[in-house]
PDB file of N, CA, C and O in Angstrom:
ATOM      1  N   UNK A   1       0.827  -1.178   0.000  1.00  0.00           N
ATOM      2  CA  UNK A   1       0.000   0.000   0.000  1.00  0.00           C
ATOM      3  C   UNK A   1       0.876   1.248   0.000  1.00  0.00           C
ATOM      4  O   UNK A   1       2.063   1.273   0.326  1.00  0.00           O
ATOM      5  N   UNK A   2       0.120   2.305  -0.419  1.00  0.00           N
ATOM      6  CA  UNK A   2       1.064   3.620  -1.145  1.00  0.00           C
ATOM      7  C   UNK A   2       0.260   4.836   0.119  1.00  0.00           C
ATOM      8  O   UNK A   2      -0.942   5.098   0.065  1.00  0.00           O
ATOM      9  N   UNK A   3       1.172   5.419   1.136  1.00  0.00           N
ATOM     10  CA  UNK A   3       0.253   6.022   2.159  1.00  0.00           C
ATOM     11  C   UNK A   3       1.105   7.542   1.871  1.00  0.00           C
ATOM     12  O   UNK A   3       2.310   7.480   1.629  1.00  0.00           O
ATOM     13  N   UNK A   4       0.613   8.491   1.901  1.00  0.00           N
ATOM     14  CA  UNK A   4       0.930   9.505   1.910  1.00  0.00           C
ATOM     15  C   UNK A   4       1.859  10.273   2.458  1.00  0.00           C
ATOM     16  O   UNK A   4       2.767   9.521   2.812  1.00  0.00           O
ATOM     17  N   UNK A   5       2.120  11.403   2.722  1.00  0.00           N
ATOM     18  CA  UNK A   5       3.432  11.613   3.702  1.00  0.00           C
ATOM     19  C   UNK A   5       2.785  12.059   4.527  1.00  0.00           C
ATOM     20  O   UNK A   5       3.424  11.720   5.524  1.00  0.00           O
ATOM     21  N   UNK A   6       1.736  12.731   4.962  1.00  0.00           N
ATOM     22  CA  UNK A   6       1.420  12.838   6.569  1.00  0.00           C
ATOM     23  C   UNK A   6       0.817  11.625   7.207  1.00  0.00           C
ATOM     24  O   UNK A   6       0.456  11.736   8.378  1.00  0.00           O
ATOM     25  N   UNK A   7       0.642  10.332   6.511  1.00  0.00           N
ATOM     26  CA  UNK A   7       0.567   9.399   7.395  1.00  0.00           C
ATOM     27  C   UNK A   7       2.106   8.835   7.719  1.00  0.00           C
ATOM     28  O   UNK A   7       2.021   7.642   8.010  1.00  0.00           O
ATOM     29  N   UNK A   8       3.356   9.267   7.757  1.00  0.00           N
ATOM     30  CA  UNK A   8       4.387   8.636   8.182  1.00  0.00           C
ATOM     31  C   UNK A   8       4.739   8.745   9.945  1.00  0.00           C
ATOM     32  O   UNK A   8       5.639   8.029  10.385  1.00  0.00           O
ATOM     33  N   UNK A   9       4.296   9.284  10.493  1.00  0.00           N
ATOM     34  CA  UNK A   9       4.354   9.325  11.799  1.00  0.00           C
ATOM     35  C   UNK A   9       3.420   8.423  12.497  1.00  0.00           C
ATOM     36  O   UNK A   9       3.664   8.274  13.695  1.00  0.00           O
ATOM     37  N   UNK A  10       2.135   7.619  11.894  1.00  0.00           N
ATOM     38  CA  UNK A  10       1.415   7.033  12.433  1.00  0.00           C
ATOM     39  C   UNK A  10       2.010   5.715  11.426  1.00  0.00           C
ATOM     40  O   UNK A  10       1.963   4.587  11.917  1.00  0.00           O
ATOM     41  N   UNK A  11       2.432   5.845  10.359  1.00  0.00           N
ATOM     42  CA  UNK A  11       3.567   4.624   9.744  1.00  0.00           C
ATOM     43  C   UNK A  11       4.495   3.849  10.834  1.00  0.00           C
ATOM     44  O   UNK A  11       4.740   2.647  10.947  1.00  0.00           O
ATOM     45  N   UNK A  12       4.923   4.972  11.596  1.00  0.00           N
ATOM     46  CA  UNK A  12       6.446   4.344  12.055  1.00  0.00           C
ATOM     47  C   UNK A  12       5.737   3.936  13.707  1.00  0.00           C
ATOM     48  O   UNK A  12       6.175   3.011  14.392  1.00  0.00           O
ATOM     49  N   UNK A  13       4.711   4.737  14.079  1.00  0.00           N
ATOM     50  CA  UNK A  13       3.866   3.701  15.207  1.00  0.00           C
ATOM     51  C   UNK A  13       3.486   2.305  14.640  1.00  0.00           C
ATOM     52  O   UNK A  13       4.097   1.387  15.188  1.00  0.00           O
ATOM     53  N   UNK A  14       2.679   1.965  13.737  1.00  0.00           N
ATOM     54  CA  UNK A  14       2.476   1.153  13.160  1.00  0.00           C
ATOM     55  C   UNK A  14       3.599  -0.084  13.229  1.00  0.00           C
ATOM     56  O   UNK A  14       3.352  -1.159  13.776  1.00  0.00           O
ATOM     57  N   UNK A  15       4.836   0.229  12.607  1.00  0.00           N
ATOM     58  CA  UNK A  15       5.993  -0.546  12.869  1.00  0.00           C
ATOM     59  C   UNK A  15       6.421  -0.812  13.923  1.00  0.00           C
ATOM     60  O   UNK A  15       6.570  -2.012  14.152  1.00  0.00           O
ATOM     61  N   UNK A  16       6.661  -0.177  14.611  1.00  0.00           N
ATOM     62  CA  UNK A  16       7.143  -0.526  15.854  1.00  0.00           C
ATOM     63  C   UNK A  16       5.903  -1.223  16.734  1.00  0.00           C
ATOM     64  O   UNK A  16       6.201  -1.834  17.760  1.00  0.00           O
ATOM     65  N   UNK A  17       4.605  -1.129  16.342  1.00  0.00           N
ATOM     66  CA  UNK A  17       3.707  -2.258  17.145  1.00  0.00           C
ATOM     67  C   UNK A  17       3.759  -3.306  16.509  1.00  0.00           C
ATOM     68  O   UNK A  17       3.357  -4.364  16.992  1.00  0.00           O
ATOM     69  N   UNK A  18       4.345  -3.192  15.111  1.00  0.00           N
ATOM     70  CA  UNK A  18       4.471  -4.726  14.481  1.00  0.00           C
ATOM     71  C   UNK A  18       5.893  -5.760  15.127  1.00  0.00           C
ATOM     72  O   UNK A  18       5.978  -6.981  15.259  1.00  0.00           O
ATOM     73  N   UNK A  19       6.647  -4.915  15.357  1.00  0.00           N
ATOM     74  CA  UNK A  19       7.935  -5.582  16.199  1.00  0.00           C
ATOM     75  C   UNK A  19       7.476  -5.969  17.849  1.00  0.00           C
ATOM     76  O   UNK A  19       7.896  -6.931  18.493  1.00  0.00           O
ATOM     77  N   UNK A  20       6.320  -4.741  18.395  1.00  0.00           N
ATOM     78  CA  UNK A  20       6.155  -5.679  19.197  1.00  0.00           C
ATOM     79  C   UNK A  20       5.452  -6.706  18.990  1.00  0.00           C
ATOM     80  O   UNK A  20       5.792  -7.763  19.523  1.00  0.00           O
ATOM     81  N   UNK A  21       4.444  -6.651  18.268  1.00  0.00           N
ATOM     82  CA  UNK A  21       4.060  -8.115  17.999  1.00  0.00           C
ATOM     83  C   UNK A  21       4.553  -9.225  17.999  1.00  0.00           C
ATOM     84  O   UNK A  21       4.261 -10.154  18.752  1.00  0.00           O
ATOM     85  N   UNK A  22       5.490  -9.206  16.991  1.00  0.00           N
ATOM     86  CA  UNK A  22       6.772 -10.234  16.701  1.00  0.00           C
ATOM     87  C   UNK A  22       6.897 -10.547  17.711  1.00  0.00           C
ATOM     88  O   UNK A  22       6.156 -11.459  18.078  1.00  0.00           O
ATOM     89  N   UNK A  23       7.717 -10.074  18.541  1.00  0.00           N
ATOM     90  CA  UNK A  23       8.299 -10.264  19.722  1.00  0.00           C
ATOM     91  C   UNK A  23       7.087 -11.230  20.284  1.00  0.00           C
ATOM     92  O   UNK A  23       7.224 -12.452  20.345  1.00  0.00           O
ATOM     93  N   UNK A  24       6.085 -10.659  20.620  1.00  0.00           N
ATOM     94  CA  UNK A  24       5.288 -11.555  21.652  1.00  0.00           C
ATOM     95  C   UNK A  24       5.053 -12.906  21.069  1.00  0.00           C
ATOM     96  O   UNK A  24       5.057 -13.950  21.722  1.00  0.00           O
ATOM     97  N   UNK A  25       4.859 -12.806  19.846  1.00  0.00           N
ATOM     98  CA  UNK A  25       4.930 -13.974  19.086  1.00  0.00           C
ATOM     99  C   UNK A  25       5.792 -15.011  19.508  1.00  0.00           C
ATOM    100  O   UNK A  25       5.527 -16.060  20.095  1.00  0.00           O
ATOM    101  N   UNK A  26       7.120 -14.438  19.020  1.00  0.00           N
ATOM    102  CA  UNK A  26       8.221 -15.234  19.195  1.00  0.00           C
ATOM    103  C   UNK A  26       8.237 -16.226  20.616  1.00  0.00           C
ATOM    104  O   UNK A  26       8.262 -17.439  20.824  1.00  0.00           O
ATOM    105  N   UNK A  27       8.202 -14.759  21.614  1.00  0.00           N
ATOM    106  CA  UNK A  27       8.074 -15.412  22.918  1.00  0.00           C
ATOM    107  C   UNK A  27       7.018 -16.485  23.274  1.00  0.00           C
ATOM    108  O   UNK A  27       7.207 -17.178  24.273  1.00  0.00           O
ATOM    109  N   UNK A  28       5.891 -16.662  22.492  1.00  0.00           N
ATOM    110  CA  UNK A  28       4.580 -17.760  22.461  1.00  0.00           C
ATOM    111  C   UNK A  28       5.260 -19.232  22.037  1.00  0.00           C
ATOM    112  O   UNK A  28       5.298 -20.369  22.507  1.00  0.00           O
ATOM    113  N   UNK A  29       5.795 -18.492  20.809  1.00  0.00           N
ATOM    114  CA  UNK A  29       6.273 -19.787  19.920  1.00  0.00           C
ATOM    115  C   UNK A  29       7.666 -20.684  20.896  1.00  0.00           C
ATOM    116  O   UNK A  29       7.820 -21.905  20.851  1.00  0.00           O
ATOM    117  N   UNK A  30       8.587 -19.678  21.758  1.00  0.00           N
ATOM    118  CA  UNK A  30       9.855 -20.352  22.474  1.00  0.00           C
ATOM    119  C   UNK A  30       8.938 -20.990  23.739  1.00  0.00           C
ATOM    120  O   UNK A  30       8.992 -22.185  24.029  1.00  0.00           O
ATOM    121  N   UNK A  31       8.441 -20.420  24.155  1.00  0.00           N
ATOM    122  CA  UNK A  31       8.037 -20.799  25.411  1.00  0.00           C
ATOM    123  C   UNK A  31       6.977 -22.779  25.113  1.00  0.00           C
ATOM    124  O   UNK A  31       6.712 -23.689  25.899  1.00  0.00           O
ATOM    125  N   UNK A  32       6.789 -22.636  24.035  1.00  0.00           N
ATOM    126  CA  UNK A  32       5.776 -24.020  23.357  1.00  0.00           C
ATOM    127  C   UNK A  32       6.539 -24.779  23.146  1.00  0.00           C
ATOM    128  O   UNK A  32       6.322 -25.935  23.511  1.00  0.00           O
ATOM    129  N   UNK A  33       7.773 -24.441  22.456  1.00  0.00           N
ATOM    130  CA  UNK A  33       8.941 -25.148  21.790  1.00  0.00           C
ATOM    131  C   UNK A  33       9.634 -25.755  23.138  1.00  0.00           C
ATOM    132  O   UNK A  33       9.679 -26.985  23.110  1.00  0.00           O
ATOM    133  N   UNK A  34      10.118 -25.230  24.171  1.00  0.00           N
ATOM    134  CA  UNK A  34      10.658 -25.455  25.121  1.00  0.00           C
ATOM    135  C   UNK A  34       9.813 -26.118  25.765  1.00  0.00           C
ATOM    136  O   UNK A  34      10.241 -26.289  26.907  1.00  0.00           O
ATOM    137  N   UNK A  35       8.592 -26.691  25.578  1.00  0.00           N
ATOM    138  CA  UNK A  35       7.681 -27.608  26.549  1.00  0.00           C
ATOM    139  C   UNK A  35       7.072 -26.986  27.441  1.00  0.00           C
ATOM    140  O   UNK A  35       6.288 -27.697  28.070  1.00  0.00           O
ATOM    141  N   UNK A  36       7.149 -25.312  27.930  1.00  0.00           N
ATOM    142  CA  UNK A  36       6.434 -25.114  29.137  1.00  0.00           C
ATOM    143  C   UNK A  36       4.866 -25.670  29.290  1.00  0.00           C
ATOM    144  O   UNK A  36       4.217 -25.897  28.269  1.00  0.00           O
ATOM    145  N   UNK A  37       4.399 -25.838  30.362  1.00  0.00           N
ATOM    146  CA  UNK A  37       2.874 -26.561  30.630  1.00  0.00           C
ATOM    147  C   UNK A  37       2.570 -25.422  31.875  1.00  0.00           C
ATOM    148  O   UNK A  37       1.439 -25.540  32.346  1.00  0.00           O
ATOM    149  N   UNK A  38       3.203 -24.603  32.331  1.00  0.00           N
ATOM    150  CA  UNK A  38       2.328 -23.914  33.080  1.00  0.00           C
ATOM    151  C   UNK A  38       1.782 -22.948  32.715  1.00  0.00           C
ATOM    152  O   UNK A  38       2.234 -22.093  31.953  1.00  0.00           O
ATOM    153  N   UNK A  39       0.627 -22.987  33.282  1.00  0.00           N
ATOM    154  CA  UNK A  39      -0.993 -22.497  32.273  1.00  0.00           C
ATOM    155  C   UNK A  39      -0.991 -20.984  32.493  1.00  0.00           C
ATOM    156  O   UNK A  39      -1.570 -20.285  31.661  1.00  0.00           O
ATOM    157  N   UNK A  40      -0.350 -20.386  33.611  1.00  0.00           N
ATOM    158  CA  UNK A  40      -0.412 -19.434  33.895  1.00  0.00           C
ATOM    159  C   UNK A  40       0.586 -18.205  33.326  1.00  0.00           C
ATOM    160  O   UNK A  40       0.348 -17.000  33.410  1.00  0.00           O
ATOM    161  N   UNK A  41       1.757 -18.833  32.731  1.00  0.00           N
ATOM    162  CA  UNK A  41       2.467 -18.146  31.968  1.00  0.00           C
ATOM    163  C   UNK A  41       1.757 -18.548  30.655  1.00  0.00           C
ATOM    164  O   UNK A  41       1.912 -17.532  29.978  1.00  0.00           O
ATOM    165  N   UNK A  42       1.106 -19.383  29.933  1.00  0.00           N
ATOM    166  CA  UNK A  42       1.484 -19.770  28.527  1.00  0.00           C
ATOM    167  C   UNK A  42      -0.445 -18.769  28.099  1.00  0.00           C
ATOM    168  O   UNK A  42      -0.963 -18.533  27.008  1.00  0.00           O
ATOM    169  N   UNK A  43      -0.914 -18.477  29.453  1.00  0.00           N
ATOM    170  CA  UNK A  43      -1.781 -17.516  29.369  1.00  0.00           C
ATOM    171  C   UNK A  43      -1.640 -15.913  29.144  1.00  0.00           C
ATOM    172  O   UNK A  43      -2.321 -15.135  28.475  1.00  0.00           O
ATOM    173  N   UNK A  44      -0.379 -15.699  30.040  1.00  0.00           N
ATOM    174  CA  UNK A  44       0.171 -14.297  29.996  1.00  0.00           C
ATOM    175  C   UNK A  44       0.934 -14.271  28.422  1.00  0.00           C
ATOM    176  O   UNK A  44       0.976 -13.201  27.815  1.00  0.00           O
ATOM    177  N   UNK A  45       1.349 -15.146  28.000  1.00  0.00           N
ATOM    178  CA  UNK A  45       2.003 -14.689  26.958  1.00  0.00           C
ATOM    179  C   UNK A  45       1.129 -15.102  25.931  1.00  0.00           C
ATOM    180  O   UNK A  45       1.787 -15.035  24.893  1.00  0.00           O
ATOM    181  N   UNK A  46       0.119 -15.449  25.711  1.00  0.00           N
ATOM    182  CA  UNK A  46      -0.725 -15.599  25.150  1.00  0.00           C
ATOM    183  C   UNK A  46      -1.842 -14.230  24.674  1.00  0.00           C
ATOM    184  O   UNK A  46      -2.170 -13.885  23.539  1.00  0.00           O
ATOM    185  N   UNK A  47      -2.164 -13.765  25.745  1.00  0.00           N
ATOM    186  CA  UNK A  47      -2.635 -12.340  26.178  1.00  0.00           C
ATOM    187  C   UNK A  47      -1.794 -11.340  25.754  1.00  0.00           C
ATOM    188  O   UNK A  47      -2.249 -10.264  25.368  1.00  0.00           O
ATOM    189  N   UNK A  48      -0.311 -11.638  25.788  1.00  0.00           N
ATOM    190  CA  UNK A  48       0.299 -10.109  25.225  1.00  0.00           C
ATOM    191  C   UNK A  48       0.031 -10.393  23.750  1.00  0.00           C
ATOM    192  O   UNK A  48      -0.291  -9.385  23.121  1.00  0.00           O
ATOM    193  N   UNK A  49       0.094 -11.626  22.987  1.00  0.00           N
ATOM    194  CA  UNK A  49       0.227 -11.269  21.872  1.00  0.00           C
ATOM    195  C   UNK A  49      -1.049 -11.125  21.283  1.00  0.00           C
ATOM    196  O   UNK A  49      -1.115 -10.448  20.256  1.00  0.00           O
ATOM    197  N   UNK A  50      -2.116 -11.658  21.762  1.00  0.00           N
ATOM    198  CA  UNK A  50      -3.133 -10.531  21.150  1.00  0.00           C
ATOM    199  C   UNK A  50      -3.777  -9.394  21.781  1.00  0.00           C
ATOM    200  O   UNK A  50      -4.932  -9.131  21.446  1.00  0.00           O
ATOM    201  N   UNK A  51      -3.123  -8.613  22.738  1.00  0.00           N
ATOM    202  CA  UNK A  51      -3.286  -7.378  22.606  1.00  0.00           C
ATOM    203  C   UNK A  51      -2.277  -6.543  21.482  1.00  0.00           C
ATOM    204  O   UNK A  51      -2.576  -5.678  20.659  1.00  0.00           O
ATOM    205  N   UNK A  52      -0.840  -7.233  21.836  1.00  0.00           N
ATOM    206  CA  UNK A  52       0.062  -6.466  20.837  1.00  0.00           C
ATOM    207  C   UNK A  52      -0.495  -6.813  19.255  1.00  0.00           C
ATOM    208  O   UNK A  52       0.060  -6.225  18.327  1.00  0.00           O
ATOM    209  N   UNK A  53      -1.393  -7.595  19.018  1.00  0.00           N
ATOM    210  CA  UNK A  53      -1.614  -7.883  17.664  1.00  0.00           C
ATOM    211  C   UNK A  53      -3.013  -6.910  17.354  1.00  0.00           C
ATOM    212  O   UNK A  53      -3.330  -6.328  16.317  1.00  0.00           O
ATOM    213  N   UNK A  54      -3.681  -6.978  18.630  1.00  0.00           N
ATOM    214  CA  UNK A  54      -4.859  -5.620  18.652  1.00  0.00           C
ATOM    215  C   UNK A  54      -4.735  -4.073  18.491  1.00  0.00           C
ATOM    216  O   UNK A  54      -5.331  -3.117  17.995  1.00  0.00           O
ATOM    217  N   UNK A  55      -3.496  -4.416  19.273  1.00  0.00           N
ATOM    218  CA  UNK A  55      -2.994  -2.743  19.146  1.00  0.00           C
ATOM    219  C   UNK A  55      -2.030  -2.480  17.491  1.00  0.00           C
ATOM    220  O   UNK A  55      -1.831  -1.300  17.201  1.00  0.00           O
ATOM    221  N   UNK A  56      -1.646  -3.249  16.789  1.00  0.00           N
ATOM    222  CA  UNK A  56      -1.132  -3.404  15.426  1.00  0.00           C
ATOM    223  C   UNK A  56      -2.444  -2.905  14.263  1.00  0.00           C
ATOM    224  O   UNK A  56      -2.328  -2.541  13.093  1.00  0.00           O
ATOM    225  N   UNK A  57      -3.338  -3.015  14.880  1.00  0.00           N
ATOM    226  CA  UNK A  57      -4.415  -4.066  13.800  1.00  0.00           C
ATOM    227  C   UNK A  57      -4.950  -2.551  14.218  1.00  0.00           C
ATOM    228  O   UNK A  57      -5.202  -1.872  13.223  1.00  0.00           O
ATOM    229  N   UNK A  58      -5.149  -1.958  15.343  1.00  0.00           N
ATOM    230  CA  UNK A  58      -5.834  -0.630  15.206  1.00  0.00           C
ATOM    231  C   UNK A  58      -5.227   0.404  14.547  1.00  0.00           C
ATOM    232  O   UNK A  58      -5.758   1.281  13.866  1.00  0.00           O
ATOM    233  N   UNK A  59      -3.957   0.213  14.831  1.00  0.00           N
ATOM    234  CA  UNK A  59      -3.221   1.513  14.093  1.00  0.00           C
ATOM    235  C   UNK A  59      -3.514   1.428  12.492  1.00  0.00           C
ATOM    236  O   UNK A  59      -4.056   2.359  11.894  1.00  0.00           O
ATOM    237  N   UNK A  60      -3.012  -0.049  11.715  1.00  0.00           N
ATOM    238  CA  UNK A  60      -3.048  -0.305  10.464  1.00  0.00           C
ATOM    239  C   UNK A  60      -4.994   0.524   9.958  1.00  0.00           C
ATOM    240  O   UNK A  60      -5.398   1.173   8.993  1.00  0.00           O
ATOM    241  N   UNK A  61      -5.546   0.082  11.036  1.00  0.00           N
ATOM    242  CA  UNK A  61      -7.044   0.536  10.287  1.00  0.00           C
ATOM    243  C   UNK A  61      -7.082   2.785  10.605  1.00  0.00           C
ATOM    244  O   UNK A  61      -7.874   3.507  10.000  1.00  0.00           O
ATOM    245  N   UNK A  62      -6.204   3.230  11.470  1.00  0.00           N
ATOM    246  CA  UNK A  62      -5.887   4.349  11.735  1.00  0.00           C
ATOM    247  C   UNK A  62      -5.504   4.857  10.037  1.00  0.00           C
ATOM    248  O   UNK A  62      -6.103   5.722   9.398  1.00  0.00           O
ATOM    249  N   UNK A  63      -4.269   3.979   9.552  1.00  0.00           N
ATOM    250  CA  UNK A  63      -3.638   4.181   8.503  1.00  0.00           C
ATOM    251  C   UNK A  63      -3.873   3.992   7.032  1.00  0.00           C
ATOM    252  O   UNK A  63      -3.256   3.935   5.969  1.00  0.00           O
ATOM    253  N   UNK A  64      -5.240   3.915   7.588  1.00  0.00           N
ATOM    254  CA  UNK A  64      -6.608   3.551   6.017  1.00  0.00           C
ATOM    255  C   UNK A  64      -7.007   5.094   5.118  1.00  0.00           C
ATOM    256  O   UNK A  64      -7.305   5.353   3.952  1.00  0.00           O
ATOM    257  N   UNK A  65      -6.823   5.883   6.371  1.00  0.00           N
ATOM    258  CA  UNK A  65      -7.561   7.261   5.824  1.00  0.00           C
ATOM    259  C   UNK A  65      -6.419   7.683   4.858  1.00  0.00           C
ATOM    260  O   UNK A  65      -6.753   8.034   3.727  1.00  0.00           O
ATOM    261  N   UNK A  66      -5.152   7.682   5.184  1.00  0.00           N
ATOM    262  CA  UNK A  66      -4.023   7.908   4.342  1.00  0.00           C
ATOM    263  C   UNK A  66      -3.658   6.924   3.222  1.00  0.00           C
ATOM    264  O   UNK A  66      -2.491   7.006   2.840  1.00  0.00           O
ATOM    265  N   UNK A  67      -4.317   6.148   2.715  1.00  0.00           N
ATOM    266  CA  UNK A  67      -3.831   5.598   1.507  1.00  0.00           C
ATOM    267  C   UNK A  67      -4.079   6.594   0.138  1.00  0.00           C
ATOM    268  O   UNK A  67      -4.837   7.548  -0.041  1.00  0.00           O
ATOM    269  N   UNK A  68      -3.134   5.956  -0.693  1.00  0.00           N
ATOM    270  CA  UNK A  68      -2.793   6.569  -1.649  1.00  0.00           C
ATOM    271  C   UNK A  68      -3.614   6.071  -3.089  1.00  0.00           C
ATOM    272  O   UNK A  68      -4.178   6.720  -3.971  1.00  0.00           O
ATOM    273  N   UNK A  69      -3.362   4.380  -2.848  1.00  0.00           N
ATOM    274  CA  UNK A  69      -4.194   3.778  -3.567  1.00  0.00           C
ATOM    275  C   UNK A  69      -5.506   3.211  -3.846  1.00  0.00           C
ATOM    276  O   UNK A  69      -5.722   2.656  -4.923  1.00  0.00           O
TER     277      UNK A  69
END
């Protein structure tokens, strides 16, 4: 997608909630890989990543009004 130049400041929020995403991701995916079974972490990290994927997903729809195409 082709976004304008005054959406670049809500661009580079955008990115950086996508890294956190990642991140929480990642941390979902090591923590599974490594076998953990306690419910109470594999809940917390479960929970960050879809808020961090909520909070991604709002900005991207923030960054609708600025398209180009």
């Amino acid at each position: 997608m082709i976004y304008g130049k005054e959406a670049m400041p809500l661009l580079e929020r955008y990115k950086a909630a996508a890294e956190v995403e990642a991140a929480a991701i990642s941390a979902l995916h090591d923590a599974l890989q490594r076998g953990v079974k306690d419910r109470d972490i594999l809940d917390t990290l479960t929970q960050r990543m879809t808020d961090a994927h909520a909070a991604s997903m709002d900005l991207l729809a923030e960054l609708q009004q600025f398209r180009l195409d």
